[in-house]
N, C-alpha and C positions, 0 to 999 in steps of 0.2 A: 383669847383664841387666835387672835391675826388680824393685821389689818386689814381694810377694802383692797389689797392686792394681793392677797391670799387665796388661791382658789380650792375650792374642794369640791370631788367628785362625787360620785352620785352615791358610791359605796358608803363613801365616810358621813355623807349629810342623811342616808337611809340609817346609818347605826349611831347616829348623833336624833334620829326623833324616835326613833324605837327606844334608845335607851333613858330617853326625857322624864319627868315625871310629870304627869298631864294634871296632878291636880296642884301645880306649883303655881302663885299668885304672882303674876309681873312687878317689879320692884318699882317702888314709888316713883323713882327718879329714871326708871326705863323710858328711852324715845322711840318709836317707829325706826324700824330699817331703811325706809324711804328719807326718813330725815334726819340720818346720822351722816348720807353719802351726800354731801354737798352739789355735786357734781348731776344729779337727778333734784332739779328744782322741777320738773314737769308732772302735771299729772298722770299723763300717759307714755310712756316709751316710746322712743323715736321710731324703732320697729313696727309695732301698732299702728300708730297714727302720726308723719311727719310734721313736722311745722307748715304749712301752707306759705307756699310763695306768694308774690305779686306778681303777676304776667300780666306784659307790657299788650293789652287789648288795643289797636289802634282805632283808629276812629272809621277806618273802611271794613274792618271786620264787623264791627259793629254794624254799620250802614248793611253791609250784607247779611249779617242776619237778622235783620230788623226787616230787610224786604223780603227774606224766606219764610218771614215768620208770617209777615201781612200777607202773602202769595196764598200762604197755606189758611191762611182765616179766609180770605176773598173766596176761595173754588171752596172750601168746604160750607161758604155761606151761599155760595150760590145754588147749593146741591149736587154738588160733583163730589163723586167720595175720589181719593187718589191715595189709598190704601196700597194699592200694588205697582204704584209708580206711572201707569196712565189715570186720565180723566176720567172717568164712565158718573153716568146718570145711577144715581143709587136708587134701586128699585128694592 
């Protein structure tokens, strides 16, 4: 049919499965379309879902939200709600 650098439109791949015959049996020595393209070693599409960086977390970011995060444990243990950005007595 063409190599991986052959494209086909939507017209030709809509009268390429219409004209298919749906009770045909996949040939023994057929592989996945996923694994005939070398080049898609992934499970998912770079589109989907990227590779994940490493982001360089320093050590003062951290420190600062480590004390945002005790801030917000400390007034919500002491019974202050600060739900709307001030302190108030949760009644």
């Amino acid at each position: 049919m063409g190599g991986p650098d052959v494209e086909i439109d939507d017209d030709e791949l809509t009268a390429l499965a219409l004209a298919a015959d749906p009770d045909q049996v996949a040939a023994p020595d057929a592989i996945p379309i996923a694994t005939a393209d070398p080049s898609s070693s992934a499970l998912l599409p770079e589109w989907y879902m990227p590779v994940p960086t490493a982001s360089g977390v320093g050590r003062a970011r951290r420190v600062a939200l480590g004390v945002f995060v005790l801030a917000l444990v400390l007034i919500n243990g002491a019974g202050l709600c600060v739900t709307y950005g001030l302190p108030e007595i949760a009644w």
